[in-house]
N, C-alpha and C positions, 0 to 999 in steps of 0.2 A: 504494500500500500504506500509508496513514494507520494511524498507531498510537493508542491509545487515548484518547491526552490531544485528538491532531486531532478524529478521533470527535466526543468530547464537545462540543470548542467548534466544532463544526457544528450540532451540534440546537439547536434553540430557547432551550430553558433554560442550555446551556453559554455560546453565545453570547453573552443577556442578562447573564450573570456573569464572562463574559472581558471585558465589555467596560465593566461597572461596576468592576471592578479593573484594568481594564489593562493586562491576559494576552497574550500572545503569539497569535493569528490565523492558522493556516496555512492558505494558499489553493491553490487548482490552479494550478500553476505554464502559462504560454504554452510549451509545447512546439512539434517542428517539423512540420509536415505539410505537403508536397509541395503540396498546393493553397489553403495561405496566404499572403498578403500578408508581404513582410519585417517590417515593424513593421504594429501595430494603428494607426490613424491617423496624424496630422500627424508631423514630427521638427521638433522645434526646434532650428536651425543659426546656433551663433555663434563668439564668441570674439576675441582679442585680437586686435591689430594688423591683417596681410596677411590671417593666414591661409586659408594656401594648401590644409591638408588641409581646412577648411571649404568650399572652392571643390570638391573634388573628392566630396565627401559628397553635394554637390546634386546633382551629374553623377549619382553611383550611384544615389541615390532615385528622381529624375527617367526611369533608363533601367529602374526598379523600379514604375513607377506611385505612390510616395509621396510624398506633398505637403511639404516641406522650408518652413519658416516663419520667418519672423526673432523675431516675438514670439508671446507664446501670449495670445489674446484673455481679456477677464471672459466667467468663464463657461465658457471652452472649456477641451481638454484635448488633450494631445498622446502619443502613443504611447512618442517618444523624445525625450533633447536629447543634443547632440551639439554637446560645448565645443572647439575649437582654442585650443589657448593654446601652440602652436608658437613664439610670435614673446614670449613674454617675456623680460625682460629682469632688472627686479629686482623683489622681493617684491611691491613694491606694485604692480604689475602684474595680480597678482593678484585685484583687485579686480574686474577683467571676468568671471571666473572667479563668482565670489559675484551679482552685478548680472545674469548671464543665467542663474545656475542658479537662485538663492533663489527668484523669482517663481514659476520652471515647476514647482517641488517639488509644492506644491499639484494643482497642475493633470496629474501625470504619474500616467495609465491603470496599471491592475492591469496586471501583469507588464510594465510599462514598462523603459524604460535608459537610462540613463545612461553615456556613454560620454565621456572627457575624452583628449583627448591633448596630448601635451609631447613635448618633446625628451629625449633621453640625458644627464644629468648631468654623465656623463662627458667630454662635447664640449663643455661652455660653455667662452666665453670668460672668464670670469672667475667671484671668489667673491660675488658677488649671483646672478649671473645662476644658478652652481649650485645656490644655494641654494631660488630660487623655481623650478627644474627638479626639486625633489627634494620641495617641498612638494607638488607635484599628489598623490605619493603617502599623503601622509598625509589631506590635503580627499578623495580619492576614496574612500579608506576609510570613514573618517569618514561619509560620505553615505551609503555602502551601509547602515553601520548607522542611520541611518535613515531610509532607505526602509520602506515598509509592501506590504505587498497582493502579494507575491513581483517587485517590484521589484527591479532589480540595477546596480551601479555598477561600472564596469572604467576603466584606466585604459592606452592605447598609450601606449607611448616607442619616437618613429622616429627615428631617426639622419639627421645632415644629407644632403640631396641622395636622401634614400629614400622618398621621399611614395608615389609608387608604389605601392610593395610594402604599401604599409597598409591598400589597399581591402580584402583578401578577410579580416583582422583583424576592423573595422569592419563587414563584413557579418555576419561571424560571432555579433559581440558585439550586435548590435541582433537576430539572428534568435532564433526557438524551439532553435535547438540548444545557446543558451548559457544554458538552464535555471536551472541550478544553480552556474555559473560566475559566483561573485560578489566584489568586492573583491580584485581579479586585480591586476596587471602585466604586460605580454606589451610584451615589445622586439620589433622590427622594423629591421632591418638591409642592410646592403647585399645583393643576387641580383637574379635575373633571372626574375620571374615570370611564369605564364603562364595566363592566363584559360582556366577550362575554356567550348565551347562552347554547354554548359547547365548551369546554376547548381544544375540539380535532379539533375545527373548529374557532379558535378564529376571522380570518381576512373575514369571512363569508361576501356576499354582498359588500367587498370591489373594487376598482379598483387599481392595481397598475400597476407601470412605470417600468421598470429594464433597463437600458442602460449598452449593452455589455452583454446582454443577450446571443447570437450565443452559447458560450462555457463554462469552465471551472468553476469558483466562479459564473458568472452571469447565468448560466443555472443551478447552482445548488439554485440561489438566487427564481428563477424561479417554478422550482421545487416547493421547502417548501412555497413560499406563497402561490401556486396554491394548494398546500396539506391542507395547511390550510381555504382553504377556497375563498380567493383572483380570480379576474381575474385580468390577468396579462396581459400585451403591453410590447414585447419582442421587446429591440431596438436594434440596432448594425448596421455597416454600410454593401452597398450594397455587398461588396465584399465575407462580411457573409453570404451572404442570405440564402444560402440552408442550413448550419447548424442553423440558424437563425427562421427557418421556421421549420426546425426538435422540439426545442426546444418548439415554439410557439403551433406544432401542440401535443407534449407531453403531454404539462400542461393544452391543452385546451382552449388557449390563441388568442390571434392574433398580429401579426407582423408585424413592420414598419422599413424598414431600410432608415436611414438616419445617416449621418456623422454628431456626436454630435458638430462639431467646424461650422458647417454651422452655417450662421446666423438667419435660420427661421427653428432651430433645436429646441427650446422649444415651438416656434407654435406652428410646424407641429405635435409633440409631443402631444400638450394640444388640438389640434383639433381634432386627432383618439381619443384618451380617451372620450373627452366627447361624440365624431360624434359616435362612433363604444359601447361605453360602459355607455354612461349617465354621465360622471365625472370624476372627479382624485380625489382620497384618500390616495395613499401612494406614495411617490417620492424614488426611489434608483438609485443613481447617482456613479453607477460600473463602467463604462467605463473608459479605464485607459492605458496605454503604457510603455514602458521601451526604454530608449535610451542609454546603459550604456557605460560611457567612462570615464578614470581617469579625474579630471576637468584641468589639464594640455594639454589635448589632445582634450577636446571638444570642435566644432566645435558652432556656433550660432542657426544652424537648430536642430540639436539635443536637446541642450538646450529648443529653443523657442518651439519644437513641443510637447517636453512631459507638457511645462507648459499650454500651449494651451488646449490639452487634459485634461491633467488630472484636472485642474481647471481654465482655462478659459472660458474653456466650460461650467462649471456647474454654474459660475457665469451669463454667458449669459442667459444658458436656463430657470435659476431661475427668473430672472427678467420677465418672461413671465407662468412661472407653479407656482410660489408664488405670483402673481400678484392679483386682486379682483375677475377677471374670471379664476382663476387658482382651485391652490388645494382647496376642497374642506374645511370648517369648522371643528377643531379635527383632521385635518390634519396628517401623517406621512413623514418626510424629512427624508434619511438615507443616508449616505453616507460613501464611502470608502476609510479610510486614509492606512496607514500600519503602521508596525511599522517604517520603514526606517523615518520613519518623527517625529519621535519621537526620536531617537537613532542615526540615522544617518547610514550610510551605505559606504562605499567606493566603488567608480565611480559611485554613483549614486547620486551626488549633485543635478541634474537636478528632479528627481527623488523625494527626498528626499524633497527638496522646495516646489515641488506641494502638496505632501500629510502634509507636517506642516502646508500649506497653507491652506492645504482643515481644519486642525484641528482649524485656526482660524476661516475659516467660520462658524465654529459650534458654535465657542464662541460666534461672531458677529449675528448670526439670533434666534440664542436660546436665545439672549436677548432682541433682536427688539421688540417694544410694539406693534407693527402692528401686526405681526405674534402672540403674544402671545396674546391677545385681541381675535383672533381668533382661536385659543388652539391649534394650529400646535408647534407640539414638533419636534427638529433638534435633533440630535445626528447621530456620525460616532463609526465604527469599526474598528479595527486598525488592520489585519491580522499579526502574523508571520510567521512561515516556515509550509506553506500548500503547501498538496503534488497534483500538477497540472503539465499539459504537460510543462510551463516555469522553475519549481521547476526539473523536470524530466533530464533536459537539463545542469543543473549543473552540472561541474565537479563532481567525485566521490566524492574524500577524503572532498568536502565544503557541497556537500549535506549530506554526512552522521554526521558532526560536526552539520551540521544547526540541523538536526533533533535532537541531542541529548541535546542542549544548550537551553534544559526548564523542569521545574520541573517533566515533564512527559515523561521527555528524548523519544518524540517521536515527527511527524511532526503531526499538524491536515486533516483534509477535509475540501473540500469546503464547505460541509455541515454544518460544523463547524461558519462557518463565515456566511450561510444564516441562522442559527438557528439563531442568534444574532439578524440579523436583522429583523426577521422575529417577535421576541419579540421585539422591538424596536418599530415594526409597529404595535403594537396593541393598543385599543382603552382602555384596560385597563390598560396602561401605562401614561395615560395623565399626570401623576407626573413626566416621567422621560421626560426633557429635558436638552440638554447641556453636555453631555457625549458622553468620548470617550473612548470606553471598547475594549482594545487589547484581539484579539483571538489569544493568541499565546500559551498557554499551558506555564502562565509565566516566559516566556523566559528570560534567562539572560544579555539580552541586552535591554536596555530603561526599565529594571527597576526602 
């Protein structure tokens, strides 16, 4: 869905003039399709010292048909590079970091990646070594902003003794599903992962929730886990129903509308799942409203309804789908902040509250020893400017700034933000908990 500024510096004439000024370029982003190759050609594989996660990247490629390269030839070009820089020590360490990335800039393919990883800051043994652990995040940024041609830069932090658990991270981050996922951080921590036995069907045999399934990001949420494999309980309330039932009968799913603020919404919820499907495995807690008014001018019902919605609801219904009889063992919780909860947003304080708030729930159950005991990993996604019927409705002149106000000067898809969580939800993520990965194509707001 290109907006008009895209448009333009597509035809002839806009192009010859975007690029006599040196205009921002939005290209078609490498999305995922079931019969693509992981990366478009070569990955360029290095980094400091041992590293170890370098050693297990070429294993992955290698068992992917991708050619894994130590330099990038004159002349040639490489799909992805993929830095380990595990094994640093103090800043100037660094410098392997620059010395394998600067050369392959050049040489790195339209929708190419860059993918760097380090250790947890938190775990160094001392203040050098934290400190050149904390810098990857600022070079990885940094680079995203300037990559060209829908390029993207992300950056893992695995925690010692958890190399492991980093592969299906790393797959993610190199494949078409990580779009619009760009100048990220994603931790990786201690669990017990578990490779699905096809990469194109990873959510296989699972069951999952979607609330606010009916339309938009929840029917696209729908969509990709039922693609991968998932059956899916499409919720959203009665008023939805037929679009509700469209989506349900799409994916192959089955459908329950109920008004997530009811009070016997996470029941009623956990009783179709197990009554209709044997269980609950993966939770996505979409449902969500906008009541936007400058905070000068809002009223209390406006205020109270979207906190209601957008998380008081999910704290009710969890008390009953994270409960003993709830999610299943390995569990998946996902949920959906935005970025306005991050950055803040003007007239949308009410707004804006609920989704910070949903980002401490992540912090508060992704630590809980109940839940982890029982290997349920929480994490949210944080959308920016995705182009849906509400994004549609924006004035001209803010929706066209919105789209261009991220390193990929373009807006994402819903798709975009169920790829995220659709790797979120998988069983060979069980390292990742506690993360909140903005799909914004990183935006320059709440950077």
């Amino acid at each position: 869905m290109p907006g008009a500024y895209a448009g333009f510096v597509r035809n002839p004439v806009g192009k010859k003039l975007a690029a006599q000024l040196g205009l921002p370029r939005p290209v078609r982003l490498r999305r995922y399709a079931a019969d693509a190759p992981l990366v478009d050609g070569p990955v360029l594989v290095g980094g400091h010292g041992e590293a170890p996660v370098a050693a297990r990247v070429r294993s992955l490629l290698s068992a992917e048909g991708v050619e894994a390269v130590d330099e990038v030839a004159a002349g040639h070009r490489v799909g992805a590079v993929v830095a380990d820089l595990t094994a640093v020590e103090t800043p100037s360490d660094l410098e392997a970091l620059r010395a394998l990335v600067a050369p392959a800039l050049k040489g790195l393919q339209p929708s190419g990646r860059m993918v760097v990883v380090g250790r947890l800051p938190e775990e160094a043994a001392g203040f050098a070594q934290s400190a050149a652990r904390r810098a990857l995040e600022g070079i990885t940024r940094s680079i995203g902003k300037e990559l060209r041609a829908g390029a993207t830069a992300n950056l893992v932090l695995v925690a010692d003794d958890a190399d492991a658990n980093a592969d299906a991270t790393i797959r993610f981050l190199l494949s078409g599903r990580s779009a619009y996922v760009d100048g990220q951080v994603v931790r990786v921590g201690a669990g017990a992962p578990t490779e699905p036995e096809d990469w194109r069907a990873p959510l296989a045999g699972k069951v999952a929730v979607v609330t606010g399934a009916a339309r938009g990001i929840g029917a696209s949420i729908a969509d990709v886990l039922a693609r991968d494999g998932a059956t899916v309980v499409c919720v959203d309330v009665p008023a939805a129903g037929d679009a509700l039932a469209r989506t349900a009968n799409r994916v192959g799913g089955t459908a329950l509308q109920v008004d997530v603020t009811s009070e016997d919404a996470g029941r009623r919820i956990l009783d179709h799942a197990t009554g209709r499907h044997g269980g609950l495995d993966i939770v996505v807690h979409n449902a969500g409203i906008t009541r936007d008014k400058l905070l000068a001018n809002m009223d209390g019902s406006r205020w109270a309804s979207v906190l209601d919605v957008n998380l008081g609801s999910v704290l009710r219904m969890n008390e009953v789908l994270l409960g003993d009889d709830g999610i299943r063992e390995g569990g998946h919780v996902v949920l959906v902040s935005s970025i306005a909860g991050i950055a803040g947003n003007r007239g949308q304080t009410n707004y804006a509250a609920s989704k910070a708030g949903v980002i401490g729930l992540v912090d508060a159950l992704s630590a809980d020893d109940g839940l982890r005991r029982r290997g349920i990993t929480v994490n949210a996604v944080a959308p920016g400017f995705i182009e849906t019927e509400m994004t549609a409705n924006v004035p001209f002149a803010t929706r066209e700034v919105g789209r261009l106000l991220n390193s990929l000067s373009q807006g994402g898809l819903p798709v975009d933000v169920a790829e995220t969580i659709a790797w979120f939800s998988q069983d060979a993520n069980a390292g990742v908990t506690g993360n909140v990965v903005r799909v914004c194509g990183q935006s320059l707001l709440g950077a």
